[in-house]
C-alpha positions as CSV (number, residue, x, y, z in Angstrom):
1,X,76.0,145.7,117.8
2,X,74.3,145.2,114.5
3,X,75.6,148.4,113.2
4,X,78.7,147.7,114.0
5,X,78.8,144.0,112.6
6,X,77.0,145.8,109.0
7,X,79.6,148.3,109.5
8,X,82.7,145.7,109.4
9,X,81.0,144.2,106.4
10,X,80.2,146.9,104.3
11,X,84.3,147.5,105.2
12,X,85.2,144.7,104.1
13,X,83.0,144.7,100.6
14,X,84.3,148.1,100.0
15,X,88.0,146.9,100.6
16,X,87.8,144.2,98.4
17,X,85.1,144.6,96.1
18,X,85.5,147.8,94.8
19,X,89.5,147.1,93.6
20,X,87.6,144.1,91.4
21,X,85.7,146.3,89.6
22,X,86.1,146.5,85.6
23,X,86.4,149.8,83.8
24,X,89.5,151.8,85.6
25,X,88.7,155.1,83.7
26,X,86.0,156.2,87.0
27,X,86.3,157.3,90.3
28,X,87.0,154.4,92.8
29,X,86.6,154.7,96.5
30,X,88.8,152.9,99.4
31,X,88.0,152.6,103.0
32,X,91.2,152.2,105.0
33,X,91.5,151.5,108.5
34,X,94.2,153.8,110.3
35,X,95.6,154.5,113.8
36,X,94.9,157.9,113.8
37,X,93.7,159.6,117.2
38,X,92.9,163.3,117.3
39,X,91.6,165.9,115.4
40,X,95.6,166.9,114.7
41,X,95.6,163.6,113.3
42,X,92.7,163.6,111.0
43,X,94.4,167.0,109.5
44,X,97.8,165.6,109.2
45,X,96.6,162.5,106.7
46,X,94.2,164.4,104.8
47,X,96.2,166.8,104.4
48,X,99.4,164.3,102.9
49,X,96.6,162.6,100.8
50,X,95.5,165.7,99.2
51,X,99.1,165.9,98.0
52,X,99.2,162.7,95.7
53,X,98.3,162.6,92.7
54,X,94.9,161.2,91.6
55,X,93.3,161.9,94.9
56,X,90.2,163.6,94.9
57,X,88.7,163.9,98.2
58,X,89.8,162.2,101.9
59,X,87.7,161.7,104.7
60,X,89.3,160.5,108.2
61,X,86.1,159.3,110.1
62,X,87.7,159.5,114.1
63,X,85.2,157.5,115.7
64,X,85.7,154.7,113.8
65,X,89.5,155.6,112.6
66,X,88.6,154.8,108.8
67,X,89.7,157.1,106.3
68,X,87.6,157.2,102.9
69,X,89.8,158.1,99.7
70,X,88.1,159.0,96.6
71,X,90.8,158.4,93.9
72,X,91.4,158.1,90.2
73,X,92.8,154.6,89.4
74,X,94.7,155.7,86.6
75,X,96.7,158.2,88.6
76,X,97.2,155.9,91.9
77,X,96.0,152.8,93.6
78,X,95.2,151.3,96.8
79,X,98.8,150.4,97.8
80,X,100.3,154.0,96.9
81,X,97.6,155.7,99.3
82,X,98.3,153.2,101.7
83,X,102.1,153.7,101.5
84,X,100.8,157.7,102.0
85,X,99.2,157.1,104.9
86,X,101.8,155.2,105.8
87,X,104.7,157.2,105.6
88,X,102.5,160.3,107.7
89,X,103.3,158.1,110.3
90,X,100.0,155.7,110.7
91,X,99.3,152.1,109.9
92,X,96.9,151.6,107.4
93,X,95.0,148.2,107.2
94,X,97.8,145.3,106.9
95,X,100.7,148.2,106.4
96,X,102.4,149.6,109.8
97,X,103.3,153.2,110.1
98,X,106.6,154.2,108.5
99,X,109.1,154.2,111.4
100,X,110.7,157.7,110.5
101,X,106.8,159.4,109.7
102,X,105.8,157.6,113.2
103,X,108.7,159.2,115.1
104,X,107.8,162.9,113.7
105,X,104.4,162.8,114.9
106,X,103.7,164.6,118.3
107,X,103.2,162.7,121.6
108,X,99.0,162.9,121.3
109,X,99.0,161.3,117.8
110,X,101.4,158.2,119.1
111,X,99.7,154.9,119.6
112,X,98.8,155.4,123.0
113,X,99.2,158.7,123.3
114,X,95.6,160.1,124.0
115,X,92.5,158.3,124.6
């Protein structure tokens, strides 16, 4: 239970914290809760992340359906990887999946879908 309630915090610091930061010419990092399910879904995001620009690395952690994004803050922001995520099909935080993304993805990766 503690690691889970350290966990949510260190989320939540990380969310908010790091976007306050000064200096935009480094790396910045972004923990984003998704509803992501599989292993198919795990590939799918990374995958579309890797595709805009200013990413550097993505991370989907299953277990705990966070994805970590590595990013250059000159070349994109929070809200364009969110709108990435997205558009793939899966919500991400406070923004819902993209209807048309969300109705390409198979049956497992559907809310509900698999367990």
């Amino acid at each position: 239970m503690k690691k889970h309630v350290a966990g949510l915090i260190t989320l939540l610091f990380l969310t908010f914290g790091l976007t306050a930061q000064a200096g935009d010419d480094k790396e910045k990092e972004v923990k984003i809760k998704t509803s992501a399910i599989c292993s198919m879904c795990k590939e799918r995001i990374e995958r579309n992340l890797a595709f805009e620009k200013g990413i550097k690395e993505s991370n989907l952690d299953l277990k705990d359906k966070v994805v970590t994004v590595k990013y250059n803050p000159k070349k994109t922001d929070v809200a364009k990887i969110k709108a990435n995520i997205s558009k793939t099909g899966y919500d991400a935080d406070e923004v819902t999946a993209d209807e048309k993304g969300y109705a390409k993805l198979p049956s497992c990766c559907k809310k509900g879908g698999h367990m």
